[in-house]
C-alpha positions as CSV (number, residue, x, y, z in Angstrom):
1,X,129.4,72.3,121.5
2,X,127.3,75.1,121.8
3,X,129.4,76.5,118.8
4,X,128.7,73.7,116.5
5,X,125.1,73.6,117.1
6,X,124.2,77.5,116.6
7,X,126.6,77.4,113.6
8,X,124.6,75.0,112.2
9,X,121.3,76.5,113.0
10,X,122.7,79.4,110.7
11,X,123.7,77.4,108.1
12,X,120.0,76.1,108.0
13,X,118.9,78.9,108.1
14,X,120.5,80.0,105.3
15,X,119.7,77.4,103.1
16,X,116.4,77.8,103.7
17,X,116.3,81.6,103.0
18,X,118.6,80.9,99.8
19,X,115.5,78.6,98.2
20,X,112.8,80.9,99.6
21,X,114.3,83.9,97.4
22,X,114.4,81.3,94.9
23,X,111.3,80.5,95.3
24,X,110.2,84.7,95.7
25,X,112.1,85.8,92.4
26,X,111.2,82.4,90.3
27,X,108.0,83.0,91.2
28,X,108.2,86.8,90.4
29,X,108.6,85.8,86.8
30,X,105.0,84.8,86.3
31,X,102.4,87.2,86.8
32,X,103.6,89.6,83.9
33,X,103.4,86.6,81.3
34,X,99.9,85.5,82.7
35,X,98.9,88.9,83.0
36,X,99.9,89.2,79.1
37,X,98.5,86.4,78.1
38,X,95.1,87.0,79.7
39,X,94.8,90.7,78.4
40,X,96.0,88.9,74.6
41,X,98.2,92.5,74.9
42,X,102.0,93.8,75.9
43,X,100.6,97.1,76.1
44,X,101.8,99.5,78.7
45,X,104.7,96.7,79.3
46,X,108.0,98.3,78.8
47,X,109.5,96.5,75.9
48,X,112.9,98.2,76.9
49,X,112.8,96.1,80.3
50,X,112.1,92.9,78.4
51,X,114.8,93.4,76.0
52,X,117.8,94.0,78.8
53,X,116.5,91.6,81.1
54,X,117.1,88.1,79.1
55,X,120.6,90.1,78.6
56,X,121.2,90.6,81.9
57,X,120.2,86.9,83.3
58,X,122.1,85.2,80.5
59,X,125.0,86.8,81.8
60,X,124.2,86.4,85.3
61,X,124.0,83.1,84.9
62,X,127.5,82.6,83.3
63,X,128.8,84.6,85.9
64,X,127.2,82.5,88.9
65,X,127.7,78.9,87.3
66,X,131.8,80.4,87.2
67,X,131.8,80.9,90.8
68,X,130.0,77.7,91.4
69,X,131.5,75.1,89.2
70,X,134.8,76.4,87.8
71,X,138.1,74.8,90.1
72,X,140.1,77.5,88.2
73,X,137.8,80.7,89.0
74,X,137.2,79.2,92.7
75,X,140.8,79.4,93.1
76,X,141.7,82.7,92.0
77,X,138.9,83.7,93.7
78,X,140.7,82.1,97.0
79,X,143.8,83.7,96.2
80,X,141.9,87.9,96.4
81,X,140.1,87.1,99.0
82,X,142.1,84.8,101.4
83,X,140.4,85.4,104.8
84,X,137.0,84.2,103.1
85,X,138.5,81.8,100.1
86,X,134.6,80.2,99.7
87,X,132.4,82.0,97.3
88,X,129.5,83.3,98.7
89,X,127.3,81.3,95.8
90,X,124.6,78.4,96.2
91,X,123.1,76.2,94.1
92,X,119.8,77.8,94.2
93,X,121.8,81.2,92.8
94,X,122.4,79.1,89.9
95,X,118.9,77.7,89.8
96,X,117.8,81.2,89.9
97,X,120.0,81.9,87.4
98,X,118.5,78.9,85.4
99,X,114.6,79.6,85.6
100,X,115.1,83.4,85.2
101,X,116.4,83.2,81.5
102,X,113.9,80.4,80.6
103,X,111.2,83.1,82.2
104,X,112.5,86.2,80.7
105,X,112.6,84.6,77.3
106,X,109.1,83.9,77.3
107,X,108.0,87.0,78.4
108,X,110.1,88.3,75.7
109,X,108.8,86.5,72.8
110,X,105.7,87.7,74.0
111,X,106.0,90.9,72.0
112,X,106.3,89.3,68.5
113,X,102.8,88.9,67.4
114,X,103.7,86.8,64.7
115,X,104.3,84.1,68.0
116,X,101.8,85.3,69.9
117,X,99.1,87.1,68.1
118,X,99.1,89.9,70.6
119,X,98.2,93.3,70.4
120,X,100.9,95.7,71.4
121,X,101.2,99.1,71.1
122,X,102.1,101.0,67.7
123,X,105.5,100.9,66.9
124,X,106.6,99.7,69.8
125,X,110.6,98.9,69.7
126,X,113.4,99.1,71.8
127,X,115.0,102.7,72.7
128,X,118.3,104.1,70.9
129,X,119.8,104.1,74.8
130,X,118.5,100.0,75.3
131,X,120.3,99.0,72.7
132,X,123.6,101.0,73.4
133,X,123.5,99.4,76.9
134,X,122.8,96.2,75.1
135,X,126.0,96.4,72.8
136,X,127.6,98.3,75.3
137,X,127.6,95.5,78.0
138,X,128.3,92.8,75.2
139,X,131.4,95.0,74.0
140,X,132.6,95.5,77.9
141,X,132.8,91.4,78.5
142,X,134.7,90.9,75.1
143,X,136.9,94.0,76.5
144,X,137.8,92.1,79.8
145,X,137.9,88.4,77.9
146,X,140.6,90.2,75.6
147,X,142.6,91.4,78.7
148,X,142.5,88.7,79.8
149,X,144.0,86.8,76.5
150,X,146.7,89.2,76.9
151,X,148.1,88.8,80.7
152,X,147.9,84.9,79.9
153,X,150.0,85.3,76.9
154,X,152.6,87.3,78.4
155,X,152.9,84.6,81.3
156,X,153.3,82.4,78.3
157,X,150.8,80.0,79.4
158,X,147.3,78.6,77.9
159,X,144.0,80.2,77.9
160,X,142.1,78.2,80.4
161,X,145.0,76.2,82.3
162,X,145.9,77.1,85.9
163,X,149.0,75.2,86.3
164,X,152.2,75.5,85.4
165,X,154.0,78.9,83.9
166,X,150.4,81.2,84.5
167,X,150.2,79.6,88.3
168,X,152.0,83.1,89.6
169,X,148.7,85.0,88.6
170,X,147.1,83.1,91.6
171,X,149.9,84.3,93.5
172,X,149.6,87.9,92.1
173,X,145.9,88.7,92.0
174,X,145.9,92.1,90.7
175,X,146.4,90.8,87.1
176,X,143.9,90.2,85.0
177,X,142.4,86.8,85.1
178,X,139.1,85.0,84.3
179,X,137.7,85.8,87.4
180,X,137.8,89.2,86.2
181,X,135.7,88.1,83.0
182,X,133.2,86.7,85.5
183,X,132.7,90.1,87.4
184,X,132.2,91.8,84.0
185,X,129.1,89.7,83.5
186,X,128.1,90.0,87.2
187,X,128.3,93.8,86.7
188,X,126.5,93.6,83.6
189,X,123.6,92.0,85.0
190,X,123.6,94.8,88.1
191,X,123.9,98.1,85.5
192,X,121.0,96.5,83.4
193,X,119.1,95.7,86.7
194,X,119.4,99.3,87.9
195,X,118.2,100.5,84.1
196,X,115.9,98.1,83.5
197,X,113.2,99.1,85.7
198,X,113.5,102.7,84.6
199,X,111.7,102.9,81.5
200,X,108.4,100.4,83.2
201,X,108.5,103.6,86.0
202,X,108.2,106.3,83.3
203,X,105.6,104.3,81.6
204,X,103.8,103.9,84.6
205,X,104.2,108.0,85.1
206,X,102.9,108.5,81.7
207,X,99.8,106.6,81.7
208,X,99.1,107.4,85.3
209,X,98.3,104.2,85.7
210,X,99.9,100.3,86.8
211,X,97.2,98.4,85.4
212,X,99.2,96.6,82.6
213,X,101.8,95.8,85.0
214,X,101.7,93.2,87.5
215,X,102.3,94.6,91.2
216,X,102.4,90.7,92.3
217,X,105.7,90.1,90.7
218,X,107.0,93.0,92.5
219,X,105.9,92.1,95.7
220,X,107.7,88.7,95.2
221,X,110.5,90.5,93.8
222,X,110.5,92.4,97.0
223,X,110.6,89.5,99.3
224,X,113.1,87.5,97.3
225,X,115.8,91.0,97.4
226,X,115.6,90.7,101.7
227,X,115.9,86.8,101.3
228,X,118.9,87.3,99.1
229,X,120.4,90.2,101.4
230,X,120.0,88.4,104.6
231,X,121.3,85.1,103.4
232,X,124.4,86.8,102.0
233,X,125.1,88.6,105.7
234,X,124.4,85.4,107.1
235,X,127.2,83.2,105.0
236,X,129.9,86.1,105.6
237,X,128.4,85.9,109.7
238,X,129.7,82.4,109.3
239,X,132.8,83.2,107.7
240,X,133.5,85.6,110.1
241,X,134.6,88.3,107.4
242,X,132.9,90.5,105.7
243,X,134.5,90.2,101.9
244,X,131.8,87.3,101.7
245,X,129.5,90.7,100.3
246,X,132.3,92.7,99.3
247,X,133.7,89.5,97.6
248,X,130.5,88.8,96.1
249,X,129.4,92.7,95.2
250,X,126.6,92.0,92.1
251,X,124.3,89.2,94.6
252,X,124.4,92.3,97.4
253,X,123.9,95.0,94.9
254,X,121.0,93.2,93.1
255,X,119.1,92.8,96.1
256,X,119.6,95.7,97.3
257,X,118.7,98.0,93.7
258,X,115.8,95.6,93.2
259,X,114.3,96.2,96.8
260,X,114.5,100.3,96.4
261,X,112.7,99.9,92.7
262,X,109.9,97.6,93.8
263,X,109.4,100.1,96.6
264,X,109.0,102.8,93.9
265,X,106.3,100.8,92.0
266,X,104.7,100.1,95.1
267,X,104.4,103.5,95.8
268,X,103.6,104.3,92.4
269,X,100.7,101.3,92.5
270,X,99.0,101.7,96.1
271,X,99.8,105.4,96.3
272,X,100.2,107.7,93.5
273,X,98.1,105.9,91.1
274,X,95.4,104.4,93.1
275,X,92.5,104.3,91.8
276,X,93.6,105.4,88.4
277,X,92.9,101.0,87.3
278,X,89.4,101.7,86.9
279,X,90.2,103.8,83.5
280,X,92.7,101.3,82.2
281,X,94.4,101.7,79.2
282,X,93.3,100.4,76.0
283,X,95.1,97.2,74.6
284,X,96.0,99.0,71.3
285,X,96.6,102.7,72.0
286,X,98.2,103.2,75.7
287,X,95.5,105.5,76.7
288,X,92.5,105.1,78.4
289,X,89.6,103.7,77.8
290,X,87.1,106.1,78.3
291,X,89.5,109.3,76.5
292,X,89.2,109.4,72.8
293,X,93.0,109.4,71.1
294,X,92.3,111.6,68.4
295,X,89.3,113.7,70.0
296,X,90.3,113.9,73.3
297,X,86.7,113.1,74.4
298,X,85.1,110.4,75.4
299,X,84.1,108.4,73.0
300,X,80.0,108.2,72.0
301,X,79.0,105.3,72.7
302,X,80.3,105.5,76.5
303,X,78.5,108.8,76.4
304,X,75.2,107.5,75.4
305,X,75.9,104.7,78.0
306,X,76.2,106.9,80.0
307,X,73.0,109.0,79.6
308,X,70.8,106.0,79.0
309,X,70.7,106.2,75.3
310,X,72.7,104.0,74.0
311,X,71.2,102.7,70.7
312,X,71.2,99.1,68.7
313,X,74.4,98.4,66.7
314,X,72.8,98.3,63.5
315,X,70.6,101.3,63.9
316,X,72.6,103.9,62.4
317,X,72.8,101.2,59.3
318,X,69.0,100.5,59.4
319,X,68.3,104.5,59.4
320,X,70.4,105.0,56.4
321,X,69.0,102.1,54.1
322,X,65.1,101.7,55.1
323,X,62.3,104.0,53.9
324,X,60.4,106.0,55.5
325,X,57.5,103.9,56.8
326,X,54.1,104.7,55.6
327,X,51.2,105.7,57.9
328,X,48.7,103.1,59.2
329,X,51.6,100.8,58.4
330,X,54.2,98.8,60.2
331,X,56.1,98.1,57.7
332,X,58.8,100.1,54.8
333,X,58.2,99.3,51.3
334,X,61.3,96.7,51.3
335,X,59.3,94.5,53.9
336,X,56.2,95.0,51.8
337,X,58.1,94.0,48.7
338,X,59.9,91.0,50.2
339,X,56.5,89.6,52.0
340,X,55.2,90.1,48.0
341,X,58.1,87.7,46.7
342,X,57.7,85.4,49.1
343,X,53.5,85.1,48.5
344,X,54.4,84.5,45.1
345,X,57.0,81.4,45.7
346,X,54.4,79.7,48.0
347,X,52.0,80.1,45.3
348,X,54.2,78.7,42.8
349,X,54.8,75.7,44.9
């Protein structure tokens, strides 16, 4: 009896850790887009990160809704990994899953001013190595769908069935199956995780700064990779095996490559670069504020600020096109001349 009850204490447990990293990483999603949309900018946002990342989702996504709804994939899945045969996915996963493309997407389209009207910096586009991971990943889950094609045509069954002539690939596991064309997008959506973040480091590196970048969504992101990690242990605690993570290697990865790069950024944000938010970069150029981009100076007008000169917008303009005033006089001919015209109207009224 006592058993039963701290079994289910676990499994409450887990659920609720399962929706509070839902809740973390859902929630993660936000701050960059508000932080975007209140600077009217995506500069000093890596558009490399935003390009991979919708990638990466959509195909976690495919790959977690297989695990969680398909009869056929859920059984080869039983068949590799008999001591555990219940995939170590939720609901929430898939809600995740759900949100995270909807999120990503937005802050995607966020770098198309035509949408948006935001400013972002000059010729800003995706890297040469972005879009080879891009084609690359889309290239390596046609690969594995073709394999897969292949070893089902050889059993002389149909594509999708799991009965009948192709039922011996449950019983031999080794050969390629759809299960394997879910991995492939699972393990698309951990590469582009661990390159994603790269290129937002090196841009934080460069600019010596995080202000553009919002160090809330990593601390959310932080919190939803140990929810993830623990409620992962837990479930395989339950099973009593372990292949629950090793059966389930992109959930444990994730959480565990997004955890050591939010700990970089924090570094980078309440460390390295602390302080350096007070110079923030300018919406249009990348640099900062106070630093001239073609002069390398600070700019005149924060100098005379500074030394308690600054003069009226207009004066440079009013210097150039008014005459010298004459003495005993407050006034330049052009006054003079316009008070003139104006005497005359009223006397022609």
């Amino acid at each position: 009896m006592m058993r039963i009850t701290l079994e289910h204490f676990v499994r409450t447990i887990s659920e609720l850790l399962g929706w509070l990293y839902f809740l973390c990483w859902s929630g993660s999603f936000y701050p960059q887009p508000l932080l975007n949309h209140r600077r009217r900018s995506t500069a000093g946002v890596s558009l490399d990160f935003s390009t991979i990342n919708v990638l990466g989702f959509v195909c976690y996504t495919i790959s977690t809704a297989s695990f969680l709804f398909s009869p056929a994939i859920r059984a080869q899945y039983a068949a590799r990994n008999p001591s555990a045969p219940e995939p170590a996915v939720r609901l929430n996963d898939f809600a995740y899953c759900l949100h995270a493309v909807l999120l990503s997407s937005l802050t995607y389209s966020m770098f198309f001013p035509r949408l948006w009207g935001f400013d972002r910096t000059v010729k800003q586009r995706s890297s040469t190595p972005i879009r080879g991971v891009w084609w690359g990943s889309l290239v390596g889950v046609a690969g594995s769908s073709i394999l897969v094609l292949v070893a089902r045509a050889r059993a002389g069954g149909g594509i999708l069935d799991n009965d009948g002539p192709t039922s011996f690939l449950n019983s031999h596991p080794e050969r390629w199956d759809w299960i394997d064309v879910a991995y492939a997008c699972g393990y698309v959506k951990l590469v582009i995780t661990i390159i994603k973040y790269t290129p937002q480091a090196y841009i934080n590196f460069q600019r010596k700064s995080t202000v553009a970048f919002s160090i809330l969504q990593i601390q959310l992101d932080l919190l939803g990779g140990l929810f993830s990690n623990v409620q992962l242990i837990l479930d395989s605690s339950l099973q009593g095996d372990w292949t629950g993570v090793t059966g389930n290697p992109v959930k444990f990865g994730l959480g565990n490559v997004t955890i050591l790069f939010d700990i970089v950024f924090m570094v980078q944000h309440y460390w390295l670069y602390r302080g350096n938010d007070a110079t923030s970069p300018s919406p249009l150029a990348g640099v900062d504020v106070d630093v001239d981009p073609i002069l390398g100076r600070k700019s005149m007008d924060d100098f005379e600020e500074e030394n308690g000169e600054r003069r009226p917008l207009l004066s440079h303009a009013n210097s150039r096109n008014s005459a010298p005033a004459h003495s005993g006089s407050g006034h330049g001919p052009a006054v003079r001349d316009e008070a003139r015209r104006r005497a005359t109207v009223e006397e022609v009224v």
